[in-house]
GUDO-234346 format. One record per residue (C-alpha): z, x, y. Coordinates in steps of 0.001 Angstrom, whole numbers, padded with zeros to 6 digits, always signed. Example, Ala and Ser with C-alpha at 12.3 -4.5 7.8 and 13.67 -1.06 7.14 Angstrom:
2
+007800+012300-004500+007140+013670-001060
END
This chain:
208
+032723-040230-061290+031064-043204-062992+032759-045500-060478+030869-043514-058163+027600-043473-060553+028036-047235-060503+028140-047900-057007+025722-045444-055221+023096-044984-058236+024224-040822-058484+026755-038396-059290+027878-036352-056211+026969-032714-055686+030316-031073-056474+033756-032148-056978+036414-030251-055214+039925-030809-056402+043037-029092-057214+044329-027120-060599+045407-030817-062258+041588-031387-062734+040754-028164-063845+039884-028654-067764+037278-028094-070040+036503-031554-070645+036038-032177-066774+033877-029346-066646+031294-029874-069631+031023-033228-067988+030334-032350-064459+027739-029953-066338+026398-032506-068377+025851-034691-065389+024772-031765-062626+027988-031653-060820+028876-027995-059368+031943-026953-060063+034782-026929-057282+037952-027770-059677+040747-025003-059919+042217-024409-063061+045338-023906-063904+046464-019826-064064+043858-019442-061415+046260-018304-059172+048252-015948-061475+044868-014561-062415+044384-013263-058931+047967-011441-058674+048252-008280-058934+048979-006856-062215+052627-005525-062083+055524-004906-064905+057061-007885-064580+053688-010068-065315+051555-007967-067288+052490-009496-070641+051319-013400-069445+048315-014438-070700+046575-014418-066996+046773-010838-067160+045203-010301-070724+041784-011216-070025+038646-009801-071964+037094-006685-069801+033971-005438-069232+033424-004416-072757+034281-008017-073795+037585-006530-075505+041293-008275-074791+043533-004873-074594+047140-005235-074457+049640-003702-072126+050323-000995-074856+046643-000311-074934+045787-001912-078099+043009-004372-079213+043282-007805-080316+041352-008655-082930+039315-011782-083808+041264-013726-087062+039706-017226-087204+037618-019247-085295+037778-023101-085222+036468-026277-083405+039016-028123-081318+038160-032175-081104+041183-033174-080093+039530-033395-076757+036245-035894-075459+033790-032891-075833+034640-030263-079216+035113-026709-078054+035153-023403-080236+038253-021734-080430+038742-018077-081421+041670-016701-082368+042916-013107-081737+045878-010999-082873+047654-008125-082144+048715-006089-085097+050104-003493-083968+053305-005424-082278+055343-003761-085014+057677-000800-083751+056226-000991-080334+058226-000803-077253+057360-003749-075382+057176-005839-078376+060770-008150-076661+058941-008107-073781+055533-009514-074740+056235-012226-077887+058681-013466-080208+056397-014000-083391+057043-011911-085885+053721-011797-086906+052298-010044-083929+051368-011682-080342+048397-014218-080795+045972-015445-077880+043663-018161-078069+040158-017829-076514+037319-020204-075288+034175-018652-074389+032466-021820-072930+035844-022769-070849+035748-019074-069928+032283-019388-068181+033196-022475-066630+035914-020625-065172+033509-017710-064071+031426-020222-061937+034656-021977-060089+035612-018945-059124+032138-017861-057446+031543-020970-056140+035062-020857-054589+034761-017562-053391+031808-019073-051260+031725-020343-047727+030710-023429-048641+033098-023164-051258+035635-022849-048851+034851-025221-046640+034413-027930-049377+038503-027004-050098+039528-027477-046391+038017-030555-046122+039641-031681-049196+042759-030782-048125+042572-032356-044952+041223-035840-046260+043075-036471-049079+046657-034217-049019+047214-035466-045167+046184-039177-045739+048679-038723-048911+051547-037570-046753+050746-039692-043645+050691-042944-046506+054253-041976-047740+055892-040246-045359+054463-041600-041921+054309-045558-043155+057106-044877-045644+055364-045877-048724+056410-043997-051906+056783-047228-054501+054161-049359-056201+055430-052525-056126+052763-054494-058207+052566-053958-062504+050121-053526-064572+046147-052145-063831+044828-054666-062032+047791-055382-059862+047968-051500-059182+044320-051229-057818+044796-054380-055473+047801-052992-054245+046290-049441-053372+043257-051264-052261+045071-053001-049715+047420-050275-048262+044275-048364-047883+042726-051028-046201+045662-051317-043881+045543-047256-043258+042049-047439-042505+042306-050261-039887+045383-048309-038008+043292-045262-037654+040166-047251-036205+042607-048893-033715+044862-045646-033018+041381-043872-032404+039650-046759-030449+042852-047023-027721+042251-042954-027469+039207-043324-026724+039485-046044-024743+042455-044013-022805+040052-041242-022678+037276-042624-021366+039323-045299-018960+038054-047967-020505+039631-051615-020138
END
Protein backbone atom coordinates (compact mmCIF):
# COMPACT_ATOMS: atom_id res chain seq x y z
CA UNK A 1 0.00 0.00 0.00
CA UNK A 2 2.67 2.66 0.52
CA UNK A 3 4.40 1.44 -2.64
CA UNK A 4 1.26 2.36 -4.10
CA UNK A 5 0.98 5.73 -1.87
CA UNK A 6 4.43 6.43 -3.26
CA UNK A 7 3.87 6.12 -6.76
CA UNK A 8 0.32 7.46 -7.56
CA UNK A 9 0.09 10.17 -4.60
CA UNK A 10 -3.15 7.89 -2.87
CA UNK A 11 -4.21 4.87 -1.24
CA UNK A 12 -6.70 2.83 -3.38
CA UNK A 13 -10.39 2.54 -2.57
CA UNK A 14 -10.50 -1.02 -1.23
CA UNK A 15 -8.28 -3.90 -1.13
CA UNK A 16 -9.70 -7.19 -2.09
CA UNK A 17 -7.68 -10.21 -1.16
CA UNK A 18 -7.92 -13.57 0.22
CA UNK A 19 -8.11 -14.98 4.10
CA UNK A 20 -3.94 -14.70 4.33
CA UNK A 21 -4.50 -10.86 4.55
CA UNK A 22 -7.24 -10.90 6.74
CA UNK A 23 -5.76 -9.46 10.22
CA UNK A 24 -6.33 -6.89 12.53
CA UNK A 25 -3.31 -5.06 11.86
CA UNK A 26 -4.21 -4.89 8.02
CA UNK A 27 -7.46 -3.70 8.90
CA UNK A 28 -6.81 -0.74 11.49
CA UNK A 29 -4.48 0.32 8.75
CA UNK A 30 -6.67 0.29 5.77
CA UNK A 31 -8.99 2.26 8.37
CA UNK A 32 -6.48 4.53 9.35
CA UNK A 33 -5.72 5.34 5.78
CA UNK A 34 -9.59 5.17 4.24
CA UNK A 35 -9.27 1.87 2.61
CA UNK A 36 -12.71 -0.23 2.56
CA UNK A 37 -12.42 -3.36 3.60
CA UNK A 38 -12.46 -6.39 1.02
CA UNK A 39 -9.89 -8.86 2.97
CA UNK A 40 -11.36 -12.30 4.20
CA UNK A 41 -10.36 -13.50 7.35
CA UNK A 42 -9.52 -16.50 8.34
CA UNK A 43 -12.71 -18.77 9.95
CA UNK A 44 -14.78 -16.73 7.60
CA UNK A 45 -15.78 -19.61 5.92
CA UNK A 46 -16.45 -21.92 8.93
CA UNK A 47 -18.44 -19.02 10.28
CA UNK A 48 -20.92 -19.36 7.49
CA UNK A 49 -21.47 -23.33 7.92
CA UNK A 50 -24.09 -24.51 9.29
CA UNK A 51 -24.01 -25.24 12.87
CA UNK A 52 -24.06 -29.10 13.24
CA UNK A 53 -22.73 -31.70 16.11
CA UNK A 54 -19.71 -32.30 14.75
CA UNK A 55 -18.61 -28.37 14.64
CA UNK A 56 -20.49 -26.74 17.22
CA UNK A 57 -17.71 -26.77 19.81
CA UNK A 58 -15.03 -24.64 17.29
CA UNK A 59 -14.65 -21.34 18.08
CA UNK A 60 -16.48 -20.14 14.62
CA UNK A 61 -19.53 -21.37 16.05
CA UNK A 62 -19.30 -19.62 19.57
CA UNK A 63 -19.83 -16.19 18.57
CA UNK A 64 -21.43 -13.41 20.87
CA UNK A 65 -25.42 -13.13 19.96
CA UNK A 66 -27.71 -10.61 19.86
CA UNK A 67 -27.60 -9.98 23.52
CA UNK A 68 -23.79 -9.59 23.20
CA UNK A 69 -23.47 -12.96 25.35
CA UNK A 70 -20.98 -16.04 24.07
CA UNK A 71 -23.34 -19.20 25.12
CA UNK A 72 -21.91 -22.52 24.87
CA UNK A 73 -23.25 -25.62 23.26
CA UNK A 74 -24.50 -26.75 26.78
CA UNK A 75 -26.26 -23.46 27.08
CA UNK A 76 -24.05 -21.80 29.46
CA UNK A 77 -22.39 -18.30 29.61
CA UNK A 78 -18.89 -17.41 29.41
CA UNK A 79 -17.88 -15.02 31.54
CA UNK A 80 -15.47 -12.05 31.23
CA UNK A 81 -12.03 -12.93 33.58
CA UNK A 82 -9.38 -10.39 32.46
CA UNK A 83 -8.90 -8.04 29.94
CA UNK A 84 -5.47 -7.05 28.50
CA UNK A 85 -3.69 -5.08 25.66
CA UNK A 86 -1.94 -7.19 23.06
CA UNK A 87 1.30 -5.20 21.41
CA UNK A 88 2.81 -7.88 20.12
CA UNK A 89 1.35 -6.65 16.92
CA UNK A 90 2.07 -2.95 14.80
CA UNK A 91 -1.25 -1.47 16.21
CA UNK A 92 -2.16 -2.66 20.31
CA UNK A 93 -5.55 -4.30 20.50
CA UNK A 94 -7.72 -5.07 23.72
CA UNK A 95 -8.14 -8.48 24.51
CA UNK A 96 -10.89 -9.91 26.75
CA UNK A 97 -10.84 -12.98 28.14
CA UNK A 98 -13.84 -15.31 28.84
CA UNK A 99 -14.37 -18.61 30.67
CA UNK A 100 -16.59 -21.24 31.02
CA UNK A 101 -17.06 -22.50 34.51
CA UNK A 102 -19.29 -24.72 34.39
CA UNK A 103 -17.12 -27.38 32.14
CA UNK A 104 -17.02 -29.48 35.30
CA UNK A 105 -19.32 -32.72 35.19
CA UNK A 106 -20.76 -31.70 31.92
CA UNK A 107 -21.33 -34.01 29.12
CA UNK A 108 -19.63 -32.54 26.32
CA UNK A 109 -16.83 -31.38 28.36
CA UNK A 110 -14.21 -34.30 25.95
CA UNK A 111 -15.81 -32.92 23.27
CA UNK A 112 -15.33 -29.16 23.65
CA UNK A 113 -11.64 -28.65 25.62
CA UNK A 114 -8.98 -30.32 27.36
CA UNK A 115 -8.17 -27.62 30.13
CA UNK A 116 -8.97 -28.55 33.21
CA UNK A 117 -9.79 -25.32 34.18
CA UNK A 118 -12.80 -24.85 32.02
CA UNK A 119 -12.86 -23.91 28.08
CA UNK A 120 -11.41 -20.28 27.59
CA UNK A 121 -12.09 -17.97 24.41
CA UNK A 122 -10.36 -14.95 23.61
CA UNK A 123 -12.31 -11.91 22.26
CA UNK A 124 -11.53 -8.66 20.25
CA UNK A 125 -14.21 -6.25 19.95
CA UNK A 126 -12.45 -3.86 17.45
CA UNK A 127 -11.23 -7.03 15.18
CA UNK A 128 -14.84 -8.15 15.65
CA UNK A 129 -16.26 -4.98 13.89
CA UNK A 130 -13.76 -5.11 11.34
CA UNK A 131 -15.02 -8.41 10.65
CA UNK A 132 -18.74 -7.13 10.65
CA UNK A 133 -17.91 -4.66 7.75
CA UNK A 134 -15.94 -7.41 5.41
CA UNK A 135 -18.64 -9.34 5.60
CA UNK A 136 -21.28 -6.57 4.40
CA UNK A 137 -19.16 -5.24 2.07
CA UNK A 138 -18.66 -8.79 0.68
CA UNK A 139 -22.07 -9.63 0.74
CA UNK A 140 -22.40 -6.63 -1.81
CA UNK A 141 -22.50 -6.59 -5.56
CA UNK A 142 -19.78 -4.60 -5.81
CA UNK A 143 -18.37 -6.63 -3.27
CA UNK A 144 -18.64 -9.42 -5.39
CA UNK A 145 -17.54 -8.23 -8.31
CA UNK A 146 -14.36 -6.68 -6.72
CA UNK A 147 -13.63 -10.75 -5.70
CA UNK A 148 -14.13 -12.02 -9.32
CA UNK A 149 -11.98 -9.70 -10.68
CA UNK A 150 -9.43 -10.54 -8.21
CA UNK A 151 -9.58 -13.88 -8.87
CA UNK A 152 -9.32 -13.62 -12.40
CA UNK A 153 -6.23 -11.14 -12.43
CA UNK A 154 -4.12 -12.38 -10.01
CA UNK A 155 -4.99 -16.45 -9.25
CA UNK A 156 -5.00 -17.06 -13.29
CA UNK A 157 -1.86 -14.91 -14.08
CA UNK A 158 -0.39 -17.03 -10.95
CA UNK A 159 -1.22 -20.35 -12.54
CA UNK A 160 -0.64 -19.33 -16.20
CA UNK A 161 3.18 -17.96 -14.69
CA UNK A 162 3.88 -21.48 -13.18
CA UNK A 163 2.08 -23.83 -14.78
CA UNK A 164 1.66 -22.48 -18.48
CA UNK A 165 5.53 -21.01 -18.74
CA UNK A 166 6.66 -23.57 -16.16
CA UNK A 167 8.02 -21.25 -13.65
CA UNK A 168 7.77 -22.42 -10.00
CA UNK A 169 11.62 -21.51 -8.73
CA UNK A 170 13.24 -18.19 -7.92
CA UNK A 171 16.43 -18.45 -9.11
CA UNK A 172 18.01 -15.09 -7.89
CA UNK A 173 18.93 -14.56 -3.68
CA UNK A 174 18.46 -12.12 -1.61
CA UNK A 175 15.71 -8.86 -1.83
CA UNK A 176 16.91 -7.07 -4.41
CA UNK A 177 17.76 -9.92 -6.68
CA UNK A 178 14.15 -11.33 -5.93
CA UNK A 179 12.28 -8.12 -7.12
CA UNK A 180 14.43 -7.91 -10.44
CA UNK A 181 13.76 -11.31 -11.07
CA UNK A 182 9.83 -11.04 -10.63
CA UNK A 183 10.10 -7.76 -12.33
CA UNK A 184 11.36 -9.26 -15.32
CA UNK A 185 9.21 -12.47 -15.69
CA UNK A 186 6.38 -10.11 -15.38
CA UNK A 187 7.68 -8.05 -17.91
CA UNK A 188 8.09 -11.02 -20.16
CA UNK A 189 4.25 -12.19 -19.29
CA UNK A 190 3.04 -8.91 -20.08
CA UNK A 191 4.73 -8.63 -23.53
CA UNK A 192 3.36 -12.35 -24.57
CA UNK A 193 -0.13 -11.32 -23.82
CA UNK A 194 0.14 -7.94 -25.90
CA UNK A 195 1.54 -10.05 -28.80
CA UNK A 196 -0.85 -13.24 -28.28
CA UNK A 197 -3.74 -10.55 -28.24
CA UNK A 198 -2.40 -8.28 -31.10
CA UNK A 199 -2.06 -11.55 -33.73
CA UNK A 200 -5.94 -12.23 -32.52
CA UNK A 201 -6.84 -9.32 -33.36
CA UNK A 202 -5.01 -9.01 -36.18
CA UNK A 203 -6.51 -12.66 -37.25
CA UNK A 204 -9.77 -11.22 -36.39
CA UNK A 205 -9.89 -8.34 -38.12
CA UNK A 206 -7.67 -9.77 -41.31
CA UNK A 207 -5.20 -7.59 -40.83
CA UNK A 208 -1.59 -8.04 -42.47
Amino acid sequence: MEGYHMAYGSYPYATPADARYGSFDNYKYDKEHGIQLYMKYSGMRKEAEKKTTKNQFTRAQMNPNEEDKIICPANHEFILVDTRIERRGVYPREIEMYQNEHCEGCPFKSQCTKSKTGRTIQRCRELESYKKEVKENLSTEQGKKYMTQRSIWSEGIFGQIKEDNHYDKLRRRGISGVKLEILLVCIGHNLRRYHTRKLEFQKNNKIN
